[in-house]
C-alpha positions in Angstrom: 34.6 82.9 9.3 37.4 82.3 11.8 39.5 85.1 11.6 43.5 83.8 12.2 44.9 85.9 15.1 48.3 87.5 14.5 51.3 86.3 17.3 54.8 88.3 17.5 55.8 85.6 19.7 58.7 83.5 17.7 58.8 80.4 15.7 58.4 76.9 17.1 61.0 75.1 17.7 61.3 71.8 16.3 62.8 69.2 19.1 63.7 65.8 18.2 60.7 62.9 18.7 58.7 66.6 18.6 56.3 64.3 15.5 55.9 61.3 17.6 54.8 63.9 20.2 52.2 65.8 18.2 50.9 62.4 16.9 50.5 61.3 20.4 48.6 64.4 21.2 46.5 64.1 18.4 45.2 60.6 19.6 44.5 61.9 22.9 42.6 64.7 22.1 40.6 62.8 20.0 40.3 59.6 22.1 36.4 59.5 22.6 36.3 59.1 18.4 39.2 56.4 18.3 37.2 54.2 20.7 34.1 54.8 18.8 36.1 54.1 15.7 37.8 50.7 17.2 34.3 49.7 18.7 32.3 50.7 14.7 34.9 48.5 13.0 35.0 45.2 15.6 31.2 45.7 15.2 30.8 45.3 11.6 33.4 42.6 11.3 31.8 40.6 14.1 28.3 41.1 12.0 30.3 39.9 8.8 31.1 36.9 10.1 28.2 36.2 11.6 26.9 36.7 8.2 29.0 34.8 6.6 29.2 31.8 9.0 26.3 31.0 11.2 23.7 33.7 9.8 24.1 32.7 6.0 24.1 28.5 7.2 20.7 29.2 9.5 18.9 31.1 6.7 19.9 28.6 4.0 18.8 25.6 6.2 15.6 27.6 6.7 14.7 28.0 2.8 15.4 25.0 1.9 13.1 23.7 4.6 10.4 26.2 3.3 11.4 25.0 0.0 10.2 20.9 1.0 7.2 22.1 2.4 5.9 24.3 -0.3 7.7 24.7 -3.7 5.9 27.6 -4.5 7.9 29.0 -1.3 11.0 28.5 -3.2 10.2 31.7 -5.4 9.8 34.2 -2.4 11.4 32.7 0.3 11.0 34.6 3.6 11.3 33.3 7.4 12.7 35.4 10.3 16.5 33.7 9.9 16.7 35.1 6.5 15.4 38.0 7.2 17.7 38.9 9.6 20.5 37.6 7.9 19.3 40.0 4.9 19.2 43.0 7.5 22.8 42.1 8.4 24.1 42.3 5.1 22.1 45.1 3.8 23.2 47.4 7.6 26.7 46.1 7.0 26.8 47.2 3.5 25.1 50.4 4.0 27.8 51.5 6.8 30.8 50.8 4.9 29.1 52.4 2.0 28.8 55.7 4.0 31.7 55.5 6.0 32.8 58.4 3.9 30.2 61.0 5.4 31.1 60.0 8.8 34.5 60.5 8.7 34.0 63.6 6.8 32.0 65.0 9.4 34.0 64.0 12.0 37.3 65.1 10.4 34.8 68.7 9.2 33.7 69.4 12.5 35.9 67.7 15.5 39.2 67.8 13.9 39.6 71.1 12.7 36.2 73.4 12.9 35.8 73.2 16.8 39.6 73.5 17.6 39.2 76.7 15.1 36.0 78.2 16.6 37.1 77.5 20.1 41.2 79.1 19.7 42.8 75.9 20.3 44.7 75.5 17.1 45.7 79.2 17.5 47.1 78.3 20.7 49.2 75.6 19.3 50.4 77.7 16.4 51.6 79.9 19.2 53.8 78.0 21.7 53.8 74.6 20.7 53.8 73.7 16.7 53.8 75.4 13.3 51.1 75.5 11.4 51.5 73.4 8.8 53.0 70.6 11.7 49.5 70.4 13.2 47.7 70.2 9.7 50.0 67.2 8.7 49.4 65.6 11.9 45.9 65.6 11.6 45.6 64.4 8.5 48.5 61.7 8.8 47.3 60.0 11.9 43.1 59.9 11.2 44.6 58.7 7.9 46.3 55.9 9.4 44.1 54.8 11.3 41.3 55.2 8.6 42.8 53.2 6.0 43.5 50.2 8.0 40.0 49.7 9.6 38.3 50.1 5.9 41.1 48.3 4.6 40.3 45.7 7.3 36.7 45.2 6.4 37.0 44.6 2.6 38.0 40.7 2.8 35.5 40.3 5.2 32.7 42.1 3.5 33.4 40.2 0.0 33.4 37.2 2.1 29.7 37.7 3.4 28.5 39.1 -0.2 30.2 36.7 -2.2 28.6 33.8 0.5 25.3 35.2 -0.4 24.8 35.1 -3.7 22.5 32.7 -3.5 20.1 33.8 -1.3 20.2 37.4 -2.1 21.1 37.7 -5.5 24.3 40.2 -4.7 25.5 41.7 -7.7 29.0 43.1 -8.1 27.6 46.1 -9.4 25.2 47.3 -7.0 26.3 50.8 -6.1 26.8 49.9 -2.4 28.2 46.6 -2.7 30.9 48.1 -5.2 32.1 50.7 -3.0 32.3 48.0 0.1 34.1 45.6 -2.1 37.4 47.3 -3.2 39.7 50.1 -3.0 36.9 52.4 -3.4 36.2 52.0 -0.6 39.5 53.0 1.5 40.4 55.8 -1.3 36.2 57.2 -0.4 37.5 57.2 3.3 40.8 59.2 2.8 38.5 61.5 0.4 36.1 62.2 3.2 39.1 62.8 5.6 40.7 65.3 3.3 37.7 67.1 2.1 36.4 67.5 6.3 39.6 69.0 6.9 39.3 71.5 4.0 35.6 72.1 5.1 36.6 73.1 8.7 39.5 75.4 7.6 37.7 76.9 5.1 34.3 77.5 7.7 36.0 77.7 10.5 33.3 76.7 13.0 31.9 73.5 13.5 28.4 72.5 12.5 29.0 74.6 9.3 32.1 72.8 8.8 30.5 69.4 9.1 27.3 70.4 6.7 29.7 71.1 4.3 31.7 68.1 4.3 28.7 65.7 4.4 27.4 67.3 1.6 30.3 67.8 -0.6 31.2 64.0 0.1 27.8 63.2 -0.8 27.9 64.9 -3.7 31.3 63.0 -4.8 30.1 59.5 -4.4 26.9 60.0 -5.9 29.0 61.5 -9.1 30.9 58.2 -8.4 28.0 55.7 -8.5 26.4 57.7 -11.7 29.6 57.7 -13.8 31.4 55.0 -13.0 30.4 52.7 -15.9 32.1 55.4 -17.9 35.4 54.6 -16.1 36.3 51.7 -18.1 36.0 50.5 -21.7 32.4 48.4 -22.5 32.4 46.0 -24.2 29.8 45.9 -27.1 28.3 42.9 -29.1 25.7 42.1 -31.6 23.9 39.4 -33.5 22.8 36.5 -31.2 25.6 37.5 -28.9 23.6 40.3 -27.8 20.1 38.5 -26.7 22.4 36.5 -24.2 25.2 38.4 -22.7 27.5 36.8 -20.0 26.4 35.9 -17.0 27.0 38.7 -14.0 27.4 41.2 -16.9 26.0 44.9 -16.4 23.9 45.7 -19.5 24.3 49.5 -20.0 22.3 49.4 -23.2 20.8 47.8 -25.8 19.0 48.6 -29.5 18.5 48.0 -33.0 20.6 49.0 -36.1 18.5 50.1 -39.0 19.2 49.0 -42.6 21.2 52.1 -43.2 23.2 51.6 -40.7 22.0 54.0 -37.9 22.5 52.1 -34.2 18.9 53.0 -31.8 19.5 52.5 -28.4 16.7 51.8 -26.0 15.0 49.8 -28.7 13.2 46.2 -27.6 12.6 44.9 -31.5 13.9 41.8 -31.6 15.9 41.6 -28.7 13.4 38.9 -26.8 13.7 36.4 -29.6 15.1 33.2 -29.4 19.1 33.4 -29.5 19.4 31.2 -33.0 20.8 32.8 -35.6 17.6 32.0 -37.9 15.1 33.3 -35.7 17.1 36.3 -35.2 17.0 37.2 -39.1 13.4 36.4 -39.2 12.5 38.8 -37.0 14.7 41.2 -38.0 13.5 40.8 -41.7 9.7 41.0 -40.2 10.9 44.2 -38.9 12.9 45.4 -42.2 16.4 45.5 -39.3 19.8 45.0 -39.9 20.8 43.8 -36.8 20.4 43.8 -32.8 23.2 44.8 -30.1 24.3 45.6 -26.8 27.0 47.7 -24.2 27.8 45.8 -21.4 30.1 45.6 -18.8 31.5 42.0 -17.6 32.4 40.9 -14.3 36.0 40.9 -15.2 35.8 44.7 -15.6 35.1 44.7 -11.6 38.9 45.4 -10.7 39.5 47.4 -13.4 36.9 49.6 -12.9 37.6 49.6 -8.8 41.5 51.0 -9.4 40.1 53.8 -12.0 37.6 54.9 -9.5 40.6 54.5 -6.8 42.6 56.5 -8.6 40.2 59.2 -9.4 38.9 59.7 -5.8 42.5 59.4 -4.3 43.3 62.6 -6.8 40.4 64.4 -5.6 41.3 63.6 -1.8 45.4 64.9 -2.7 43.6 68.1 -4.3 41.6 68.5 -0.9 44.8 68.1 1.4 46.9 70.3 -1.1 44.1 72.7 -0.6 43.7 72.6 2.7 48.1 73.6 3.3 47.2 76.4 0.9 44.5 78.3 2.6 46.3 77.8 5.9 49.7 79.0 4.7 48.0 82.1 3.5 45.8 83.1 6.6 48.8 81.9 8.9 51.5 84.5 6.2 50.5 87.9 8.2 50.9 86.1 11.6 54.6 85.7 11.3 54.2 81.8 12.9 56.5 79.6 11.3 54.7 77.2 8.6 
């Protein structure tokens, strides 16, 4: 670990315009990832809209032309148009999903780890900028700039998933869909900023710095995707209504409830007959049941759940930056630089 050298040289002086200065500095030093950045995000709008526009028209006109020739073609429909428009939504999808990771590592090992290992920051700290200046600045302007590319691509990606329902089957719930489609999906990208920053103070050096932040914000999304039909009341329903739920809905669960009373979940008795009411006793009599029922998530629980999930990343991200002023405050208290 880095070990914080200590400076008898005197506190920084804070000039006016010194922030818009430091920002400024911060962009340039980084320059090679904000271009990268700029280029990522024209690149996956541009395949959106492709998507979206000409991609999902060509691949529609070329099922339905499968479709004419063979109706058995109509059940697996495949051509080269669709599947490249597939690939496009799937690559698309998959990037803004994980946009997370990248900007954690980046943020782990760029931002903070290599201007630690190599004695840059300390050399700021130094003559130029307190410490805790130069760890608002980096989180403030990568944060900036992150939340209004991924705020950028959300219309457009629920634009091209929306458009495709019908030849992919998109499902608001699909893990990687979910987080591309709402606020998750700027609140993950904050998240990965704050916890890369925390990662390189905390390592010091850079490839440690960004293992750790790749795999701690792994490790949060994939808590994310595995609890987040927790985040919101289900709704629950039984009788007919439960052998045909809404359409879009999420089934989280389903069962049987015996006659005294005791609800089994995972339990298929019954639950494929017909949806009348007199069918339903029958075979629940047959099978000496009370009744059938399901958990279920609607598609009207899709913003609800989105701003719980915001709200609970965006806390974990504010823990991360609190965390990371903290730890530097403390290794920067024996060095006598201002913080």
């Amino acid at each position: 670990m880095t070990t914080l050298l200590a400076s008898t040289r005197p506190a920084p002086v804070r000039v006016p315009g010194a922030a818009l200065g430091l920002a400024r500095s911060v962009v340039r030093l980084h320059r090679s990832a904000l271009w990268f950045w700029l280029l990522l995000m024209v690149a996956l709008a541009a395949t959106m809209l492709w998507a979206y526009g000409p991609g999902y028209g060509t691949a529609s006109a070329d099922v339905q032309d499968q479709c004419r020739r063979d109706i058995e073609a109509c059940h697996f429909p495949g051509g080269p148009w669709l599947s490249r428009y597939s690939t496009a939504v799937a690559l698309t999808t998959l990037v803004v999903a994980f946009l997370p990771l990248l900007v954690a590592a980046w943020a782990g090992a760029a931002l903070v780890g290599r201007e630690l290992e190599n004695g840059t920051a300390h050399l700021a700290w130094t003559q130029s900028v307190s410490p805790a200046r130069w760890l608002a600045a980096k989180l403030a302007v990568p944060a900036l700039l992150v939340s209004v590319g991924t705020a950028l691509l959300i219309p457009l990606h629920r634009l091209m998933w929306d458009g495709g329902e019908n030849l992919l089957w998109t499902d608001w719930f699909d893990a990687y869909g979910f987080r591309s489609n709402g606020t998750v999906a700027v609140a993950y990208a904050l998240c990965g900023l704050a916890v890369g920053v925390l990662a390189g103070l905390v390592t010091g050096r850079t490839l440690p710095a960004l293992g750790v932040a790749v795999a701690v914000m792994f490790a949060i999304t994939h808590l994310g995707d595995q609890y987040r039909p927790s985040m919101w009341p289900t709704v629950t329903v039984t009788g007919a209504a439960s052998l045909s739920l809404p359409d879009k809905a999420l089934q989280l669960d389903r069962g049987v409830i015996t006659d005294e009373g005791v609800r089994i979940g995972n339990n298929m008795a019954c639950t494929t007959a017909d949806s009348s009411v007199a069918d339903l006793r029958s075979c629940l009599a047959h099978n000496d049941l009370a009744d059938v029922w399901a958990t279920y998530h609607p598609q009207s629980h899709f913003w609800p759940l989105q701003l719980t999930e915001t709200g609970i990343v965006l806390a974990v991200a504010a823990l991360a930056a609190t965390a990371s002023f903290v730890l530097l405050r403390r290794r920067t208290a024996a060095s006598g630089a201002a913080v």
